[in-house]
C-alpha positions in Angstrom: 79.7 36.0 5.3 79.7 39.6 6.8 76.4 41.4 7.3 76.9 43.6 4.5 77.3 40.6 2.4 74.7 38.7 3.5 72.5 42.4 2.9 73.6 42.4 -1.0 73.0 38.8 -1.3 69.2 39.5 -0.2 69.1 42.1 -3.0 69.9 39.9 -5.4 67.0 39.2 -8.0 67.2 35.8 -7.8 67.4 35.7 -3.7 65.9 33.3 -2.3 65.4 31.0 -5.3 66.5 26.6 -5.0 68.0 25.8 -8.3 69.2 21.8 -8.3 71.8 21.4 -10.5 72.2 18.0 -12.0 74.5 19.0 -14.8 78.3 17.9 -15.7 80.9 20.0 -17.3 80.2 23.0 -18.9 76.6 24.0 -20.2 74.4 23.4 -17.5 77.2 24.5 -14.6 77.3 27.7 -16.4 74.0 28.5 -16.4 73.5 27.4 -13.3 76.7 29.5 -12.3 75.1 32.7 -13.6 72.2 32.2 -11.2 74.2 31.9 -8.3 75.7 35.3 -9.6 72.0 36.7 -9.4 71.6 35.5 -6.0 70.2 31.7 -6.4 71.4 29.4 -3.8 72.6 26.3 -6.3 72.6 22.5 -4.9 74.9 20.8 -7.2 74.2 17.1 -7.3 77.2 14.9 -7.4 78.2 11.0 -7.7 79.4 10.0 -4.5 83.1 9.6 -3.8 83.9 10.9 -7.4 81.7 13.9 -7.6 81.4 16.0 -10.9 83.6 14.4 -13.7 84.7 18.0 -14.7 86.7 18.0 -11.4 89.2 15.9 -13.1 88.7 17.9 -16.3 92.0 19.5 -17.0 92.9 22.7 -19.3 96.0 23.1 -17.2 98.2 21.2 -14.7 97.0 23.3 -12.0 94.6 22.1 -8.8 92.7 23.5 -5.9 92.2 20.8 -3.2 92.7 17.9 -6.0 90.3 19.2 -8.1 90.5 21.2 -11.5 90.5 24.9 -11.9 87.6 24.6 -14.7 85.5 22.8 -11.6 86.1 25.6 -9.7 85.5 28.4 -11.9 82.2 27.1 -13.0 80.9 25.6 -10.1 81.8 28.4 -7.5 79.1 29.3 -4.9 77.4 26.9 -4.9 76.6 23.7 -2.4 77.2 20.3 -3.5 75.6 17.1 -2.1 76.0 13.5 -3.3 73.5 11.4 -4.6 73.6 7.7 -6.1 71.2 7.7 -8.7 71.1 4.4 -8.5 70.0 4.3 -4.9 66.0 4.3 -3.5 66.6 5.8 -1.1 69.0 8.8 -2.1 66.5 9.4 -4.9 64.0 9.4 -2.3 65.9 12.1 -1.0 66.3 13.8 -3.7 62.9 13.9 -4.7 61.7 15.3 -1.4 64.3 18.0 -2.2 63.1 18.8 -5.7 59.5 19.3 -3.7 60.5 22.6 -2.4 62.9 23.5 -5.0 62.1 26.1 -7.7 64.6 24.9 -10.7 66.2 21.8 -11.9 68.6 22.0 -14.7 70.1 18.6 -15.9 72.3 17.5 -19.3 71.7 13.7 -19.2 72.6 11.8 -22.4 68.8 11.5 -24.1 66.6 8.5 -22.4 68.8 9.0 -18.7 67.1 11.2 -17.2 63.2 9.1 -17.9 65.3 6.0 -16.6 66.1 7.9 -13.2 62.1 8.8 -13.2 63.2 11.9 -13.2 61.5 13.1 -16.5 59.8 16.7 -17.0 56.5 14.9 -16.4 57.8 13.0 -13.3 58.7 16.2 -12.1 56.1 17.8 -12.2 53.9 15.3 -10.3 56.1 16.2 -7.7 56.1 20.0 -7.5 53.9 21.2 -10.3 55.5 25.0 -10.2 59.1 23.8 -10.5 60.8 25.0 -13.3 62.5 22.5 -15.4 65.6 23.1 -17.7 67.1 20.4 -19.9 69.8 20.9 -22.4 70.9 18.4 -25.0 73.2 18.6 -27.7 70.9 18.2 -30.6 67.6 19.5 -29.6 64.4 16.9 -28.5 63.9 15.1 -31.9 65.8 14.5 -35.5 68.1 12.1 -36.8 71.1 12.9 -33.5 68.7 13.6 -30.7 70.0 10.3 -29.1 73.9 11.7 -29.9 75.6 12.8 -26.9 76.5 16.6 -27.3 79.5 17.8 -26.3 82.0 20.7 -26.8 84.8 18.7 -28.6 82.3 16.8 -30.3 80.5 19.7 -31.9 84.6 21.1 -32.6 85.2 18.0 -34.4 82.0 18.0 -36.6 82.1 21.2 -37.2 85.5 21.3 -38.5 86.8 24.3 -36.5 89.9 21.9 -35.1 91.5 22.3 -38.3 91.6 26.3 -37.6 93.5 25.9 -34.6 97.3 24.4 -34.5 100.8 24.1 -36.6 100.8 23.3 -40.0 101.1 19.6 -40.3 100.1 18.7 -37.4 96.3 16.9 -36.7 93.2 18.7 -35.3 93.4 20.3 -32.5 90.8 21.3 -29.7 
């Protein structure tokens, strides 16, 4: 980064600003791509050795460095470090992260996140002026708040495959 760039970047509104980004493929990396865009530096968490499953997410056949070209276009800018949820001590790590951070955004499946002990509340505990964004498919309670939400799910519900396509041929995304 030049020293004019580095300049803009400081006048940026968000400048200066931690977002952790715990999100998968499209929702949460989008908004977390926009505050990149206003100057937020964006830790994306990843699985290790398979990272984000939208980097095998494919609209078209073509790659950048093995991954797909929706990955990059949502999740550009920003850094990326691997964590096993699963493990003490990365979540250890990431928890002494999330001290000093100033957003979390994450799209678990409902009941995930509380599992991971990772919860609003849990949070929190840790750094009490965190900001904490969740997005589900289906909102916090009613009858498919434990449904998983998802773009071609919410297509195929809604019916809109059927507006797309040849004639005689099946729904299509």
């Amino acid at each position: 980064m030049t020293g004019a760039d580095s300049a803009q970047d400081e006048d940026l509104p968000l400048a200066g600003l931690v977002v952790v980004d715990m999100s998968q493929f499209l929702s949460g990396p989008y908004c977390s791509l926009r505050l990149v865009d206003l100057g937020a530096r964006v830790i994306k968490i990843e699985r290790p050795g398979a990272g984000d499953l939208s980097r095998q997410l494919y609209l078209s056949d073509t790659e950048i460095g093995g991954d797909s070209t929706i990955f990059h276009a949502i999740n550009r800018g920003k850094e990326s470090l691997a964590v096993d949820l699963k493990n003490a001590d990365d979540l250890a790590a990431l928890r002494k992260l999330l001290k000093r951070a100033d957003v979390l955004i994450q799209n678990f499946r409902p009941g995930v996140i509380e599992r991971l002990g990772l919860d609003y509340a849990s949070v929190r505990a840790i750094n009490p002026g965190i900001v904490y964004a969740s997005i589900s498919g289906y909102g916090e309670d009613g009858p498919w708040v434990a449904r998983p939400g998802q773009d071609l799910l919410a297509q195929a519900r809604s019916g809109v495959m059927w507006l797309s396509g040849d004639d005689g041929q099946g729904p299509v995304p």
